[in-house]
C-alpha positions in Angstrom: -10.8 15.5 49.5 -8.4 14.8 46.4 -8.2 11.0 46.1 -4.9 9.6 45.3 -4.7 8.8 41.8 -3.0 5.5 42.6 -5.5 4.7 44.7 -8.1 5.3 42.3 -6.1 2.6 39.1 -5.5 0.3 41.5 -9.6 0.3 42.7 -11.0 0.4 39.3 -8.4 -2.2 38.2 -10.0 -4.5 41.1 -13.7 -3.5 39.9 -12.8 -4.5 36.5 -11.0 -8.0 37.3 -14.2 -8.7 39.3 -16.9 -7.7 36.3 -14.3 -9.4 33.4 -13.9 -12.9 35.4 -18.3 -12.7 36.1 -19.0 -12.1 32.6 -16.6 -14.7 31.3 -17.3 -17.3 33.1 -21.0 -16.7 34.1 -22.8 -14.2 32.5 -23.6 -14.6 28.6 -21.0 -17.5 28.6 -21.8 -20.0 25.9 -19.4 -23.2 25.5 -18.5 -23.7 21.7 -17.5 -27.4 20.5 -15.5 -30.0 22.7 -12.5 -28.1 23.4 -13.6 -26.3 26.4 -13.6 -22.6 24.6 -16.3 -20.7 25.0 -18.2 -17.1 23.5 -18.4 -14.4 26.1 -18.3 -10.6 26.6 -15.5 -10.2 29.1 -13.5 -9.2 26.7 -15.6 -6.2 25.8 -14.8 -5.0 29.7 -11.2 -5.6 29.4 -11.3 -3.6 26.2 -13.2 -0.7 28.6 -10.7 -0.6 31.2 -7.9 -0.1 28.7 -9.7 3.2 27.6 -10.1 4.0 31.4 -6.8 2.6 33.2 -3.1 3.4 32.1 -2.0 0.0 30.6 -0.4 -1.9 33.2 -3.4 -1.2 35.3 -5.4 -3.0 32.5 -3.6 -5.5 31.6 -3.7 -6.6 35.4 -7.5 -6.1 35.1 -7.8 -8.9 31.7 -4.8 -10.8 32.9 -6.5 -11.7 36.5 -10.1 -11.3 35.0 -9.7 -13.7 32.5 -7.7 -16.3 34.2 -10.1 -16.6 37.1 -12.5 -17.4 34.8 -10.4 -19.7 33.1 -9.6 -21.6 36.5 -13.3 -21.4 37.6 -14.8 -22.7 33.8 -11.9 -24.4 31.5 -8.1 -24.6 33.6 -6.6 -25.8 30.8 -6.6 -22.4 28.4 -5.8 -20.1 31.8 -2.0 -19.8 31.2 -3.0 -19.1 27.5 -5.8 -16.8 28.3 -3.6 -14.3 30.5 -1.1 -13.6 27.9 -3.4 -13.1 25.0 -5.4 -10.8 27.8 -2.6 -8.7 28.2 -1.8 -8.3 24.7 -5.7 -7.5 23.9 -4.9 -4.6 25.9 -1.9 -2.9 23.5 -3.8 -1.5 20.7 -6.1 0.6 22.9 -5.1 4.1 24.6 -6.1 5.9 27.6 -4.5 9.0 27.0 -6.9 10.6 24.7 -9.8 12.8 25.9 -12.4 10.6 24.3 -13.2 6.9 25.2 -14.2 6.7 21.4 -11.4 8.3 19.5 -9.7 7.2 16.2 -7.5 4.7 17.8 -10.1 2.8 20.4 -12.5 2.9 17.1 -9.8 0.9 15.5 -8.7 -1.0 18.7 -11.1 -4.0 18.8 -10.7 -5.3 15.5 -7.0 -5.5 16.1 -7.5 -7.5 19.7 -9.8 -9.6 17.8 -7.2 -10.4 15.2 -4.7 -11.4 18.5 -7.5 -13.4 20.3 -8.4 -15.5 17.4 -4.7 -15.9 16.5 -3.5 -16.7 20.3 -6.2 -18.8 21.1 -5.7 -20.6 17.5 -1.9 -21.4 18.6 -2.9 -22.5 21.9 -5.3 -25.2 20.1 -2.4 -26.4 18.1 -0.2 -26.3 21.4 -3.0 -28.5 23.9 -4.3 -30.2 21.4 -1.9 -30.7 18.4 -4.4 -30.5 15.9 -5.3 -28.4 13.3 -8.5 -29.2 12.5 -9.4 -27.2 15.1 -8.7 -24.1 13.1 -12.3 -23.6 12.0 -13.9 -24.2 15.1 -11.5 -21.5 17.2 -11.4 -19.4 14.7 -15.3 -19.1 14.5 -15.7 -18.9 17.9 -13.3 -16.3 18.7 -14.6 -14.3 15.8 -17.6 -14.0 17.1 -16.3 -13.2 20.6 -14.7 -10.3 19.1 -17.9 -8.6 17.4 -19.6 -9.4 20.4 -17.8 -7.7 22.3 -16.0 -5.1 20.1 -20.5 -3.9 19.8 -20.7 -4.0 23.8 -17.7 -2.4 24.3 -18.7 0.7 21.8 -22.0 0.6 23.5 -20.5 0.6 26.8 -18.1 3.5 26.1 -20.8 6.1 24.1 -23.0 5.7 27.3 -20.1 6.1 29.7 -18.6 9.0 27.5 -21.9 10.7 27.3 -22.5 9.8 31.5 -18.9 11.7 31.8 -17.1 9.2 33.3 -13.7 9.6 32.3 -13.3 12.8 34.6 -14.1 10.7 37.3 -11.2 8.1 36.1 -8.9 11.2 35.5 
């Protein structure tokens, strides 16, 4: 029976909202300082379903992911939080045969670069202060590596487990 591919985005896109908002908000989530951020490795998921899911799919994924998260943990960065989770999502591709090409080699250094640069402005936006800038920019650093190293992880084992003929 040939599932419809519809169907099949709009499944995984539910799978991954699920996984991103429990491993943002519960699993490996360390608060950093008094501003209500914390470290975390949903991002390295959101950065797995836009190697697996055409981008609106994804973005859908980070967007509702990591603004559940948000509302359960810290409410205040959730607008915040869904843009920059949909922009995390642009410098990856789905459209390539490998999970690992050139581009989603590339791909998390770049979303780190727009986390740590969205989340900096938000700062300076809720709290008007930019003595902040070490703290977030620390912090979201290290998000990044965190999860740019789970999400390469994450995508060898899938690639070599041959799972993007079963997103395909």
């Amino acid at each position: 029976m040939k599932i419809d591919k519809k169907i099949k985005n709009l499944t995984l896109t539910g799978l991954m909202a699920a996984l991103i908002t429990l491993f943002t908000a519960f699993i490996f989530h360390i608060p950093t300082g008094v501003n209500g951020g914390y470290v975390h490795l949903g991002d390295a998921l959101i950065y797995l379903s836009a190697v697996l899911l055409p981008w609106p799919y994804a973005m859908a994924a980070g967007a509702i992911g990591g603004g559940l998260a948000d509302l359960l943990t810290a409410p205040m960065w959730a607008p915040a939080t869904v843009i920059i989770k949909i922009l995390i999502v642009l410098p990856f591709t789905s459209r390539r045969k490998g999970l690992l090409n050139k581009r989603n080699l590339i791909a998390p250094v770049i979303a780190m670069f727009i986390t740590v640069i969205g989340y900096y402005i938000a700062d300076l936006i809720i709290f008007g202060k930019e003595a902040a800038f070490l703290i977030s920019v620390t912090s979201n650093g290290i998000q990044g590596l965190g999860s740019a190293a789970v999400f390469y992880i994450l995508s060898a084992a899938l690639e070599k487990a041959g799972v993007r003929r079963l997103c395909s």
